[in-house]
BAMI-632344 format. One line per field, with one value per residue (C-alpha): x, y, z. Coordinates in Angstrom, 3 decimals, always signed. Each point is the difference from the previous one (the first is absolute). Example, Ala and Ser with C-alpha at 12.3 -4.5 7.8 and 13.67 -1.06 7.14 Angstrom:
! residues 2
x +12.300 / +1.370
y -4.500 / +3.440
z +7.800 / -0.660
//
This chain:
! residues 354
x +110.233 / -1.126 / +3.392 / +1.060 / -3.175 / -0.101 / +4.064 / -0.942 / -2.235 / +2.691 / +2.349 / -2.932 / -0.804 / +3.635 / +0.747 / -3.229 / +0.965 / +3.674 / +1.188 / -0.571 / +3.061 / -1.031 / -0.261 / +1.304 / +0.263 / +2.178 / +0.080 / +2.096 / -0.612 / +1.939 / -0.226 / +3.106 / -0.197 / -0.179 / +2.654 / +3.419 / +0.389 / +2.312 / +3.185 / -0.427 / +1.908 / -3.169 / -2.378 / +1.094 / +0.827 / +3.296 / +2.034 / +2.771 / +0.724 / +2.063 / +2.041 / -2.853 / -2.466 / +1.468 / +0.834 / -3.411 / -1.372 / +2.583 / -1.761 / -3.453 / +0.537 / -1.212 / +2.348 / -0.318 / -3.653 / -3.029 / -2.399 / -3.341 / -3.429 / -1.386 / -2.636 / +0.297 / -3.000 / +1.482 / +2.469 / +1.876 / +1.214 / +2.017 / +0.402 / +2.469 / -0.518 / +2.903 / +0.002 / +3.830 / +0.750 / -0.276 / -2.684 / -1.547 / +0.849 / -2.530 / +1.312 / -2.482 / +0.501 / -1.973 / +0.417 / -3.262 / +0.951 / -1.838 / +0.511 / -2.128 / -1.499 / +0.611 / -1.686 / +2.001 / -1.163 / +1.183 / +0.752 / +2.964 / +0.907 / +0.106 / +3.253 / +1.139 / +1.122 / +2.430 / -1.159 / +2.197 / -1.413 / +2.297 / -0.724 / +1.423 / -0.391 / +0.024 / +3.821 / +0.150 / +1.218 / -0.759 / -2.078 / -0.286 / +0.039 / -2.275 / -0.234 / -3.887 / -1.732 / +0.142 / -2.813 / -0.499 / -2.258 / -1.432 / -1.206 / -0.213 / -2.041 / -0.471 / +2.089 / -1.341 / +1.536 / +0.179 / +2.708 / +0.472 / +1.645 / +1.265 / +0.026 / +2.538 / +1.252 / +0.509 / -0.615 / +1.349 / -1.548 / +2.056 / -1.450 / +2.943 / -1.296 / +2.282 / -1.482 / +1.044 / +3.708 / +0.695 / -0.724 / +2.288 / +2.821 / -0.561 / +0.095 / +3.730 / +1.083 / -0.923 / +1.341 / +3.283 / +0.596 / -0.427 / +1.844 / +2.929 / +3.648 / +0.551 / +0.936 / -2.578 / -0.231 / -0.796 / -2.217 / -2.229 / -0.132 / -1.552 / -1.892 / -1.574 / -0.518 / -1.301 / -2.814 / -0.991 / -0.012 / -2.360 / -2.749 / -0.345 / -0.979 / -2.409 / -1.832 / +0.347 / -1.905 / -2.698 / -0.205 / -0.410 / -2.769 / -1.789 / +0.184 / +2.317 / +2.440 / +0.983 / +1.296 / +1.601 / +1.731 / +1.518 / +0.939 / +1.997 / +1.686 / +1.253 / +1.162 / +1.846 / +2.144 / +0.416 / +0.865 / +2.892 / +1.291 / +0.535 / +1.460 / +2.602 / +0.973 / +0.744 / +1.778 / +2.509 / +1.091 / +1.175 / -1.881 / -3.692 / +0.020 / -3.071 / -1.237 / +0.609 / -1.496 / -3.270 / -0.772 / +1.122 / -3.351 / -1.867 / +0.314 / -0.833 / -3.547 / -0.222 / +0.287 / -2.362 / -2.783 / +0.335 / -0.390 / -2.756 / -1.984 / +0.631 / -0.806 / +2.963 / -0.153 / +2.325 / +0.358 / +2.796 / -0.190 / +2.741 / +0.069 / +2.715 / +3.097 / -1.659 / -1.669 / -2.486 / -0.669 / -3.256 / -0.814 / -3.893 / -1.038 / -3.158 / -0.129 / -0.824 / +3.521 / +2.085 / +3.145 / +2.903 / +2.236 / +0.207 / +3.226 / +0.740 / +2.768 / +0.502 / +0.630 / +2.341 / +3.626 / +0.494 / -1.944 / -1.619 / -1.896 / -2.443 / -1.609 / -2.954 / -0.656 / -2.871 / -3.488 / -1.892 / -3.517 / -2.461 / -0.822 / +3.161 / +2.478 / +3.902 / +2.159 / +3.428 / +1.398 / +3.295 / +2.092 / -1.019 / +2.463 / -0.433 / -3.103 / +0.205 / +0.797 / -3.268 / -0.804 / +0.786 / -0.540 / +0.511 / -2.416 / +0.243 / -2.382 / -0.020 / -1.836 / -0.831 / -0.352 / +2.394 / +0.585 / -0.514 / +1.777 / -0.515 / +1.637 / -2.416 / +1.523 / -0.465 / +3.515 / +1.796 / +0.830 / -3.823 / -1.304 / -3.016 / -2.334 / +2.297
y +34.605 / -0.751 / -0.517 / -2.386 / -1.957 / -0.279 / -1.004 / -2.705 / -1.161 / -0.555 / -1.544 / -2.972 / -0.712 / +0.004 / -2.795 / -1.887 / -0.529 / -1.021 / -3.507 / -1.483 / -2.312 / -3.341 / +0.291 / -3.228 / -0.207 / -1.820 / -0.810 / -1.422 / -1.572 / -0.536 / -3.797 / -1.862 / -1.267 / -3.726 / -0.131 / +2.057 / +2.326 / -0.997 / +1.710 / +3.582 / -0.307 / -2.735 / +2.393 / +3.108 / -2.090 / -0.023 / -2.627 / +0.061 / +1.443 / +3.043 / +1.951 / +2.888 / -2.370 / -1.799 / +3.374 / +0.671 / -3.140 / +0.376 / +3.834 / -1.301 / -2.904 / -2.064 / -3.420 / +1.390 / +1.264 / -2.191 / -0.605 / +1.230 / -0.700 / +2.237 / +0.125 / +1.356 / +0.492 / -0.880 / -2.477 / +2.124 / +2.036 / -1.862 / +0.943 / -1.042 / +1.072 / +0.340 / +0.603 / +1.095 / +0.786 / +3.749 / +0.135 / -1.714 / +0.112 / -0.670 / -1.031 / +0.405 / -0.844 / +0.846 / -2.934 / +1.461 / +2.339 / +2.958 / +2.656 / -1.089 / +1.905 / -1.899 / +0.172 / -0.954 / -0.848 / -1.939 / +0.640 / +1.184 / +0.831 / +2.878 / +2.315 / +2.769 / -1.473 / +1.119 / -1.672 / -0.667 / -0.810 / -1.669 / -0.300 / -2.679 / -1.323 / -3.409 / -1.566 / +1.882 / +3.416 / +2.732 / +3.055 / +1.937 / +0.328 / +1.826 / +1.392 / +0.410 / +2.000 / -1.514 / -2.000 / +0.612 / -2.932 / +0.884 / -3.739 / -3.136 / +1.106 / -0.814 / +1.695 / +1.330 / +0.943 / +0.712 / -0.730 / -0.606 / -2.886 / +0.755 / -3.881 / -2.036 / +1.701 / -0.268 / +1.710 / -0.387 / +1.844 / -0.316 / +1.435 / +0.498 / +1.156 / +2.305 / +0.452 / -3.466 / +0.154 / +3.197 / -2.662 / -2.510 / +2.844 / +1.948 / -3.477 / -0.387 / +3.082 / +0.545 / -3.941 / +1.146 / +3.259 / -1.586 / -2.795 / +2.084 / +0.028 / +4.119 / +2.306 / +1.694 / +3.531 / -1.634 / -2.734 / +2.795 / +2.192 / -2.861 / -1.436 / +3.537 / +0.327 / -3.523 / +0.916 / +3.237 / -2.326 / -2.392 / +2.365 / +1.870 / -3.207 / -1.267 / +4.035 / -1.399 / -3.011 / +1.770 / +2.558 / -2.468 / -1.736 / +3.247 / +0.457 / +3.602 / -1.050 / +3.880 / -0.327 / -3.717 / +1.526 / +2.371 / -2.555 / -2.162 / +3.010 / +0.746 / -3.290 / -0.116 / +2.766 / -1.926 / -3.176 / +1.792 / +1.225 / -3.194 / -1.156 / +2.575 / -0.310 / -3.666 / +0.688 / +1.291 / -3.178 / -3.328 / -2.149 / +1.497 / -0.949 / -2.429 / +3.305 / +2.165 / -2.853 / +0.011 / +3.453 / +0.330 / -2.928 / +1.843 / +3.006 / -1.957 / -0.882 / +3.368 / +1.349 / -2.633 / +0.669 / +3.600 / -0.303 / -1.850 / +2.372 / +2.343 / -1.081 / -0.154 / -1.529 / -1.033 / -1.291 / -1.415 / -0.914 / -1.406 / +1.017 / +0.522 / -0.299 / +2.629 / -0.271 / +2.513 / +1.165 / +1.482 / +1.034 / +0.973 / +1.990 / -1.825 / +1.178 / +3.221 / +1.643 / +2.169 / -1.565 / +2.375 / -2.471 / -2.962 / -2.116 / -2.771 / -2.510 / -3.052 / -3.459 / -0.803 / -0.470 / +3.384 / +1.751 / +3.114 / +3.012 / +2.788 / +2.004 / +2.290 / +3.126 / +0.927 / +0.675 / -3.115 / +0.240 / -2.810 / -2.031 / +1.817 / -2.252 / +0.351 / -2.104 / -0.854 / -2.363 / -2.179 / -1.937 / -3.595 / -2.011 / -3.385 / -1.423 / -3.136 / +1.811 / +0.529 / +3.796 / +1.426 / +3.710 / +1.794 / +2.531 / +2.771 / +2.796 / +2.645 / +2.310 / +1.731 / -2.415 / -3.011 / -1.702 / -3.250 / -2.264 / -3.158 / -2.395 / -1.149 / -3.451 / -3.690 / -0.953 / -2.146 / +2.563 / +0.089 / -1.577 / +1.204 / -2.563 / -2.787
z +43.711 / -3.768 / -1.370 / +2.866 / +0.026 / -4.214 / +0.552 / +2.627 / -2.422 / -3.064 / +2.353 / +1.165 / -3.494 / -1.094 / +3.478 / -0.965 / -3.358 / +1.129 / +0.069 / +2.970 / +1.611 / +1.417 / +3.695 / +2.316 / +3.952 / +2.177 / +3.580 / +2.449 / +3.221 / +3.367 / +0.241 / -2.023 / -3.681 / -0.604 / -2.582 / -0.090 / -3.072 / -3.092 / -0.694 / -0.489 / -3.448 / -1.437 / +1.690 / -2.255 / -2.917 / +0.025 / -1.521 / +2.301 / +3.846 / -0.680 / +2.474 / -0.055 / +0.536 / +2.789 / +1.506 / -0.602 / +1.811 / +3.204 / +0.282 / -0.014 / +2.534 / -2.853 / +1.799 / +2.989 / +0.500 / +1.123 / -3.045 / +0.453 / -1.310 / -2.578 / -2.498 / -3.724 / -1.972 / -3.481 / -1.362 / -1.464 / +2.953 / +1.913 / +3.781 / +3.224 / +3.223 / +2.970 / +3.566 / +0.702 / +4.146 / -0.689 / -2.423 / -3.235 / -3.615 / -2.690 / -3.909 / -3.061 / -3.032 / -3.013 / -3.266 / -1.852 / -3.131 / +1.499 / +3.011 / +2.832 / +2.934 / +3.100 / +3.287 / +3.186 / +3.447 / +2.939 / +4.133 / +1.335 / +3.576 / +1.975 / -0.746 / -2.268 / -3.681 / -2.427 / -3.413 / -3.566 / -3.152 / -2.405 / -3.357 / -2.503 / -3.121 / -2.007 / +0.828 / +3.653 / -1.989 / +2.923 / -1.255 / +2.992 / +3.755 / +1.933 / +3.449 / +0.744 / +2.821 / +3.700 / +1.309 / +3.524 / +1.619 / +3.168 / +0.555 / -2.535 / -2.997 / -3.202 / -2.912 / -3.116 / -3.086 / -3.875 / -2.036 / -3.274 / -2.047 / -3.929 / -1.700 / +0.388 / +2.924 / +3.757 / +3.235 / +3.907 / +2.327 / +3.087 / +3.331 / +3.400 / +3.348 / +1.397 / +3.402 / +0.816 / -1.833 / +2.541 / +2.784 / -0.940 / -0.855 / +3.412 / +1.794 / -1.410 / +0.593 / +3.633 / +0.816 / -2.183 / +2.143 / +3.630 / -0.952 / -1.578 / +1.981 / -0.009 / +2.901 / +1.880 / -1.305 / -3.522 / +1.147 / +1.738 / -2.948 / -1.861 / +2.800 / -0.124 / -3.721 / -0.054 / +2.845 / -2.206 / -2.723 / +1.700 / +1.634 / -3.504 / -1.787 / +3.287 / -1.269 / -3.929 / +1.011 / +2.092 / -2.756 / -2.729 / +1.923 / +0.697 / -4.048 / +0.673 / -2.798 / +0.114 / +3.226 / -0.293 / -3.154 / +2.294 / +2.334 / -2.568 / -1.160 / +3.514 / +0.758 / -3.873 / +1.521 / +3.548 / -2.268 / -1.944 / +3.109 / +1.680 / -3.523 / -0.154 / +3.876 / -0.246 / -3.865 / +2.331 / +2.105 / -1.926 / +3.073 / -1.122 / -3.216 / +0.783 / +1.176 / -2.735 / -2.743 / +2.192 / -0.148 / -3.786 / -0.250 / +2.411 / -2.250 / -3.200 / +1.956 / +1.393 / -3.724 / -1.442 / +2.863 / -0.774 / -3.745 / +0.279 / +2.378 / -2.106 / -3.468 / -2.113 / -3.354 / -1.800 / -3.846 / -1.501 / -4.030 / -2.402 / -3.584 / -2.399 / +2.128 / +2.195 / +3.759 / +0.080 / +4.171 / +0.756 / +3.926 / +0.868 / +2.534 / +1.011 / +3.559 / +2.066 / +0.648 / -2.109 / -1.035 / +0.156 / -2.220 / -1.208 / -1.270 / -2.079 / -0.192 / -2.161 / +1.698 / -2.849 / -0.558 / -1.475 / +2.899 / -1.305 / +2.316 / -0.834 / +2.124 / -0.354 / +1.979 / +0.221 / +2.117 / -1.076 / +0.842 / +0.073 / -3.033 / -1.519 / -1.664 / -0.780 / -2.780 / -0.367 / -3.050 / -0.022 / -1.895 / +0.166 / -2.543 / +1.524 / -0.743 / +2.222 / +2.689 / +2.737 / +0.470 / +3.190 / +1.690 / +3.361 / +0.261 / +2.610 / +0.988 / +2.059 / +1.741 / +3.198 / +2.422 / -0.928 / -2.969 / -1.655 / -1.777 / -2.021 / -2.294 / -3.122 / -1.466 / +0.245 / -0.206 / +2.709 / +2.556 / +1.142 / +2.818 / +0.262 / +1.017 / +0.185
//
């Protein structure tokens, strides 16, 4: 025990005598701001609205969203808060010369929460994207969190609940499949899929309030399968293609839900005409494989086989020539009991939270 305790020592003297970073909080509130925020391009100090940037903006509901109050406790971080119909979205940005520690808290309902952390720097230049761990809320509660700010650079923090999303998605399906002109034989198989469907997620929901996320996992992953199936049976007649779109979202959700539950994160970073993929294991199942594929013109794949334990982590790196152009990934994973899949972007095709 010698060694350890004299090597415990070292490293406390060595942290003590370490720079500290400055420290600054910020909170946001539920009731609305007084004022409505300036154009995201003047709020990152950017001369001009570029096409990132506005892409940017649309993703984060920054038009869109209601403004909420929140409190910074320096000048030099600046700080908007947005309530979107699906979730919030919180933008930082950091004008002092010097990394900053920041600590974040505010309320959010009751759901289960995917969250993305977008980085960017002066001129709306996009450093990375991240896919965090899910945030399962079993009633309003307040959020905390550390992140970290380099100068001169920004942060969105955007926050979807998915429990609510596989609602509004189930809701169109069910009203698309009894209101779909088909003969009989076909309108019962999906009637009958569509019931399955529907008593699996009334178990998620119990399950989820309970706090068994094992088991509401397991429930999502069953009704992912039940989902594809009604999309492929109605691929097959021209007169469900309502149908067919609906379950296509309701998988989408399904996917979403699922990677949150179980802790998939994601990180996406641009550098040198390259888009560097890196997929975390930070859940409790073993992944069997996981795959990647670009969201760009030149679609590109990889896949990695392999038994990925917990807190395990798999790469992949691409070509990325375009530099204006918004990363995007599909990431896949399997493994025993259903898979999950989930795009990673904040480029037009989302609609998360909007």
């Amino acid at each position: 025990m010698a060694p350890l305790a004299v090597s415990l020592v070292v490293v406390g003297l060595m942290l003590s005598g370490a720079p500290a970073h400055p420290q600054e909080q910020v909170t946001w509130y539920t009731h609305r701001a007084e004022s409505e925020p300036v154009p995201l391009h003047q709020f990152v100090d950017a001369s001009d609205p570029t096409p990132t940037l506005e892409t940017i903006a649309r993703w984060a509901g920054w038009d869109t969203g209601e403004p909420l109050h929140c409190d910074s406790s320096s000048d030099s971080l600046r700080v908007v808060a947005l309530r979107l119909p699906r979730g919030w979205t919180l933008v930082l940005w950091n004008s002092s010369p010097q990394k900053i520690r920041v600590a974040i808290e505010g309320e959010m309902a009751a759901g289960v929460y995917t969250t993305e952390r977008l980085t960017i720097a002066s001129g709306g230049h996009v450093l990375a994207i991240e896919r965090r761990n899910g945030v399962r809320l079993p009633r309003p509660s307040k959020v905390q969190r550390i992140e970290w700010l380099p100068p001169n650079c920004g942060l969105i923090l955007h926050f979807v609940e998915r429990v609510q999303q596989v609602d509004e998605t189930l809701l169109a399906l069910r009203r698309s499949v009894w209101q779909s002109r088909i003969s009989a034989g076909t309108l019962s198989r999906l009637a009958a899929l569509m019931r399955e469907t529907n008593s699996h997620w009334y178990q998620v929901r119990a399950n989820l309030r309970k706090g068994n996320v094992p088991m509401a996992a397991r429930g999502v992953h069953r009704m992912l399968f039940l989902a594809s199936g009604l999309q492929a049976a109605a691929s097959r007649h021209a007169t469900l293609q309502a149908v067919s779109e609906h379950a296509e979202q309701l998988i989408d959700a399904l996917s979403e839900l699922s990677a949150a539950l179980l802790n998939v994160v994601v990180r996406l970073q641009v550098a040198e005409q390259t888009l560097k993929a890196e997929v975390a294991n930070a859940g409790s199942q073993v992944w069997r494989a996981v795959r990647f594929t670009t969201g760009s013109a030149a679609e590109q794949e990889a896949i990695v086989l392999a038994n990925m334990k917990p807190m395990e982590r798999a790469e992949a790196t691409f070509k990325w020539s375009n530099a204006e152009t918004l990363p995007s990934m599909a990431v896949s994973v399997l493994f025993n009991n259903g898979y999950a899949r989930l795009r990673v972007s904040c480029g037009d095709s989302r609609e998360d939270g909007r």
